[in-house]
N, C-alpha and C positions, 0 to 999 in steps of 0.2 A: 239461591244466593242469599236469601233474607236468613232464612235457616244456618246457615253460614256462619253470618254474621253474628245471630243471637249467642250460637255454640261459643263463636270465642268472645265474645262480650262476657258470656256470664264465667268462660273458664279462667278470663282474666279480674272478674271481681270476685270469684271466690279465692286465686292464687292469693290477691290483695289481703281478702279479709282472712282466709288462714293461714297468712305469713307470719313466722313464730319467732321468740327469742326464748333463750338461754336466760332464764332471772335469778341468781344467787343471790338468794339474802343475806346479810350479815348481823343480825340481831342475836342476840343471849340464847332467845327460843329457838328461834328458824334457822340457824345452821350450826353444823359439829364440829367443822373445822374450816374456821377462820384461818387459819396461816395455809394448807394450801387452795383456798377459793382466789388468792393472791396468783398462785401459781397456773389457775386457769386462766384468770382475764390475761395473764401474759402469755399462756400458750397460745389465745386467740388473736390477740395483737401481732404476732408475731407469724401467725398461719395466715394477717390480712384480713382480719374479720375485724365489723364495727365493731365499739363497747360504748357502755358511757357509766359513768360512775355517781351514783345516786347520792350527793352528799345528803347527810344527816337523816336518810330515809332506810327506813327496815336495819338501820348500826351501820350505813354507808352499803348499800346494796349496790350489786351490778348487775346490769341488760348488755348482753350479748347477742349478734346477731348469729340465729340459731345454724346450727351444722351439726352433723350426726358423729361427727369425729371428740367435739366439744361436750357432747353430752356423754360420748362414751370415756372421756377424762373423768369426769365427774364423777363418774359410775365407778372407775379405777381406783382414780386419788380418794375416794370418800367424804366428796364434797356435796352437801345439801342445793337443792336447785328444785326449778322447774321450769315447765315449756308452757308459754302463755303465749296468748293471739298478739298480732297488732293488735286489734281494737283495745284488748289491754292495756299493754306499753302503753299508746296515746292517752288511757285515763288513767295512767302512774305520770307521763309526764304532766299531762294537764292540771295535776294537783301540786305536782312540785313546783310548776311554774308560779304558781298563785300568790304575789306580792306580800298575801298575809303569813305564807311559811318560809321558813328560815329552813330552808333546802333548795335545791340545785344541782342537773343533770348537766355534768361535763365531758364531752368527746374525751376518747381516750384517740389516740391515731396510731401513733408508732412503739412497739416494746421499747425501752433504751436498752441501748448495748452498757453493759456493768463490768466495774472493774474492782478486784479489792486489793487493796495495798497492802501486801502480807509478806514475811519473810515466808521461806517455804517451809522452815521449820519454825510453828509456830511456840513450839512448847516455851516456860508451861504453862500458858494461856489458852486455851479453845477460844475460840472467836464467837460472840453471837449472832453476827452476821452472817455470818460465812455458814453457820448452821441453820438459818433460820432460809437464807438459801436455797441451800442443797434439799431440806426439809419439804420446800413450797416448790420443790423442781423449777427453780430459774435460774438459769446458764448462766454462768460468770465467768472472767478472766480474773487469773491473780497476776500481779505484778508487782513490781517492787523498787527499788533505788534506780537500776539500770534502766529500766523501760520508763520513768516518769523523768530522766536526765536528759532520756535520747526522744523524749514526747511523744510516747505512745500515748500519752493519755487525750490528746488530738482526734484519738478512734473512739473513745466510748463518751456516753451523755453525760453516766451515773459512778463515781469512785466513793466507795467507803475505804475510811483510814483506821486499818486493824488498831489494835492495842498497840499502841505503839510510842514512842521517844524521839520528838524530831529537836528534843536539843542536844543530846550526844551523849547523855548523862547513863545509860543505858537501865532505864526507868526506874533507877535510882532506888537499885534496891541493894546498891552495895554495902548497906546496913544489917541486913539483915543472911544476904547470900554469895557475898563473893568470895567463900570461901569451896558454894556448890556447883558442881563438874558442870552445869547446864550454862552457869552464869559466864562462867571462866570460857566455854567455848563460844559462848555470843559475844563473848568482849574479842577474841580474838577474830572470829569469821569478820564482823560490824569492820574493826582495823584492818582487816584484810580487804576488805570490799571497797570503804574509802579509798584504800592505797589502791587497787588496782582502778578504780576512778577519778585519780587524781587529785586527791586531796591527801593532806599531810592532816590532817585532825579529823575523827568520827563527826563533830561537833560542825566543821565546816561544813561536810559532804550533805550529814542533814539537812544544815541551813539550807544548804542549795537545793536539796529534794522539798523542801516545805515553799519555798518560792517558786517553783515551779508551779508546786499544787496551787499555790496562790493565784499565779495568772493562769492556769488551765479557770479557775473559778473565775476571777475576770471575764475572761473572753468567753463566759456560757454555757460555762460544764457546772453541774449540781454534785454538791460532796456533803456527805454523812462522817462522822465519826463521832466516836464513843468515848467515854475513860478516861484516859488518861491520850489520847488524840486528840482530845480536844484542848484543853490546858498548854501541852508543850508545843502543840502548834503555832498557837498563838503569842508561846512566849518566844519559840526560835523565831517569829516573823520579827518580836521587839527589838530582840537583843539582837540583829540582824551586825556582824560588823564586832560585836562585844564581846568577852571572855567571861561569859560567867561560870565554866569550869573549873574545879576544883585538881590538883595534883592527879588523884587516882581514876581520875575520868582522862584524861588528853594528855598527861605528864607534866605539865607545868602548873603556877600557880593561877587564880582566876587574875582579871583586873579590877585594881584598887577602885574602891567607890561605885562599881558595875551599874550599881543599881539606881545613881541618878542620871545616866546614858541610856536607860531604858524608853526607847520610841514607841507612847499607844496606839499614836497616828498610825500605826503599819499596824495594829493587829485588825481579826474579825470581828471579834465578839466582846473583848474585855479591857477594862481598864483601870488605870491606880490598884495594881496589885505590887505586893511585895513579894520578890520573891525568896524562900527558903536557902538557907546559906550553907547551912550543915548537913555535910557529905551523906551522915548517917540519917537520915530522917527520910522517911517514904512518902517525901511530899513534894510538889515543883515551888506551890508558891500558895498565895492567900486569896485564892481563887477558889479553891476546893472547899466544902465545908466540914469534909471526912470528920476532922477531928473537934468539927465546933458543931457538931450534930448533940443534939441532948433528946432525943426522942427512940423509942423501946420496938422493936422491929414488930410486934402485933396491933400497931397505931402507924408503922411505916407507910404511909400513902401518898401519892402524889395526885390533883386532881387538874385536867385538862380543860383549859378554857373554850369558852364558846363564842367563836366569830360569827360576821355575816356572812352568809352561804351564798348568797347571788353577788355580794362586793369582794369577799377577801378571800376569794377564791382556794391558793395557795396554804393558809393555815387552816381553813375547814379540811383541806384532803388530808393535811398532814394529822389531825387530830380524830377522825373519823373512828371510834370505836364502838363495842357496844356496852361501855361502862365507862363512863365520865372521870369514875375513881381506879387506880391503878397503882399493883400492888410497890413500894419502892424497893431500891436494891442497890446492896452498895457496890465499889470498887475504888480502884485508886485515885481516881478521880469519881465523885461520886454527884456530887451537886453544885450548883454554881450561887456563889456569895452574890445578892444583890445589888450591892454596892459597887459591884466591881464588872454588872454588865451593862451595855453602852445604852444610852436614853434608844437608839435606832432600830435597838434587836428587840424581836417581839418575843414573849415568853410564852410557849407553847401549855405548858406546863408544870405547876409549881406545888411545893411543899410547904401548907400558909403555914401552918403549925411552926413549921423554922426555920419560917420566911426564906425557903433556898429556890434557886430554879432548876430544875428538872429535863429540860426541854425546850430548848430553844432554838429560832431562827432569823436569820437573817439573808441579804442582798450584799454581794458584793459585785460593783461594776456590770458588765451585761448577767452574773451566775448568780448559784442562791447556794447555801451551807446549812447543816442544821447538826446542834451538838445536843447528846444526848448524853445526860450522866448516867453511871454504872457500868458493870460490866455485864452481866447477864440475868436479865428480867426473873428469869425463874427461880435462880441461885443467889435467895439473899445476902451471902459473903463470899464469894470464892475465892477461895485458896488454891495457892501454888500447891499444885499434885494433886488437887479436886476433879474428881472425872466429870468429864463433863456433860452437860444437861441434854435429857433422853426428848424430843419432840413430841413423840409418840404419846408421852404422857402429859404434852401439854397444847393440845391443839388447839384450843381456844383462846391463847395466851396475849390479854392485851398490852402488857409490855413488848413482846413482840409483834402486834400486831402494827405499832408505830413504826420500827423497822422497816416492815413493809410498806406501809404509805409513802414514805421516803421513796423507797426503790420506784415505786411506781406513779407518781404524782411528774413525773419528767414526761411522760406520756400524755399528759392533760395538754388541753387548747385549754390557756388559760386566758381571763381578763384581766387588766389593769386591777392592780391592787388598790383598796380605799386607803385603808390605815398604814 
């Protein structure tokens, strides 16, 4: 009997002591691709395996609780990793826990369910989300006007808001293209869509799609957008009720004086902006810095600040990369004027050179938001009919790599924010 007992004493301290985890580093050196090691900790979470995500250790490392399915992902997707003991893990946590470093191991628990708000034909935009996605193999839903009207968006955690126009304006490139076949068929489906949703104006139906998105963010849903989604978001939430349309957008004329009926109280993120009057101009408003940029795309850099890892939880995951500097990029919306973001919103990441912000977030009501300017990390200007950016040749991409934090940071046991 004593011999018994010894046999499983010791078969259960040795299960103990060579109980293993899955460790993904995310540093410059120790791993190859960054965008899909993203793609693992969400296979994991979502197969029901722990995680926990290393702020600011090894470029934001993750501990996975090991599984032989997990590492043969990793062996697949070609993602850098290794199988290390308890005893390890406990002296990777026990140094992170240490009051003197600015790091911090946070539960991951549950994958979010993700949804992206896209028409189904996006042309001729490619999305960098929607790519950075598919890319990192994390399952998404797309939706659109119909499913955020009827509140689908109730089912998922996580919405990103494609490139997109939520004042009606139909992103306002009637400047430049309404005379091409692509423009001329979104101005007619967009009117079609409205009318079979019950609106008599594009301009309305959106309004009402951007309030919606509004209280799904309210009531505790987390929302990404990019571009030129972030901008008209915030301005269809102002001019909520207003006509700021032009003839060739909605058919009639806008309303006189529009623009001192403009409510900031209703937006997310911005305020005292002006907004742009003239039809032709590929602008919403004096939000953007597109055209007040005076700096040479080989000095284009944005550099992401540094919070407290054990208090402010929320912006260390969202900033987690393994280069502080990162390269900038324009789009229609490209950067955001600082003058014109609210004293409340934190700036994730900024362009001191010309003073713009790059990346920010904030809190609205129980949910959280975060706007990113540009349109795709890789493709310093993209253009309409620009094929779009190959992964494969950018896997370590820390402008994408922020994308991803987003997605996955809805997964975090967080704490009370300090700042």
């Amino acid at each position: 009997m004593k011999q018994f007992i010894y046999i499983l004493t010791f078969f259960l301290f040795s299960n103990t002591l060579w109980a293993s985890f899955v460790y993904v580093p995310m540093s410059n050196e120790n791993q190859k691709n960054h965008l899909k090691a993203y793609g693992i900790v969400y296979y994991a979470l979502q197969n029901g395996l722990k995680a926990k995500w290393l702020l600011n250790y090894d470029g934001g490392a993750f501990l996975i609780e090991n599984n032989q399915a997990v590492e043969n992902e990793c062996k697949i997707r070609g993602v850098s990793y290794q199988i290390i003991s308890d005893a390890k893990s406990a002296l990777i946590l026990e140094e992170i826990s240490s009051p003197s470093k600015n790091q911090e191991a946070v539960t991951l628990e549950k994958a979010p369910k993700i949804a992206v708000y896209s028409p189904k034909d996006k042309m001729p935009w490619d999305d960098a989300v929607t790519m950075v996605l598919t890319y990192a193999e994390i399952p998404f839903d797309v939706v659109y006007d119909e499913e955020v009207l009827n509140d689908k968006l109730l089912l998922y955690e996580w919405l990103h808001l494609h490139h997109e126009d939520f004042t009606g304006q139909y992103g306002r490139f009637y400047g430049a293209f309404r005379t091409a076949p692509w423009y001329i068929q979104q101005k007619k489906d967009a009117e079609a869509l409205a009318q079979k949703l019950g609106y008599t104006k594009v301009s309305e139906e959106k309004g009402a799609v951007a309030k919606k998105i509004r209280d799904y963010v309210v009531g505790g849903g987390f929302m990404f957008a990019m571009c030129s989604a972030t901008d008209s978001f915030d301005i269809a939430l102002a001019a909520d009720g207003v006509d700021i349309c032009e003839g060739m957008f909605d058919g009639d004329a806008s309303e006189p004086n529009y623009q001192s009926k403009i409510d900031f109280n209703k937006t997310f993120a911005f305020k005292d902006f002006e907004l742009i009057r003239n039809p032709t101009t590929y602008e919403f408003s004096s939000i953007d810095m597109t055209r007040k940029r005076r700096i040479q795309k080989e000095v284009d850099y944005f550099v992401l600040k540094e919070f407290s890892a054990k208090w402010d939880q929320v912006p260390t995951m969202l900033t987690q990369n393994h280069t502080v500097l990162v390269k900038g990029f324009m789009g229609q919306t490209t950067s955001f004027d600082p003058n014109m973001i609210k004293p409340t919103i934190i700036v994730l990441g900024e362009n001191k050179t010309n003073r713009e912000g790059r990346y920010i977030h904030g809190t609205k009501g129980k949910g959280m938001f975060t706007f990113y300017g540009g349109h795709d990390p890789e493709d310093y200007q993209h253009r309409v009919g620009d094929p779009k950016t190959e992964l494969d040749l950018h896997p370590t991409s820390p402008g994408y790599r922020l994308i991803l934090n987003n997605v996955l940071f809805p997964a975090a046991k967080k704490k009370k924010q300090k700042t």
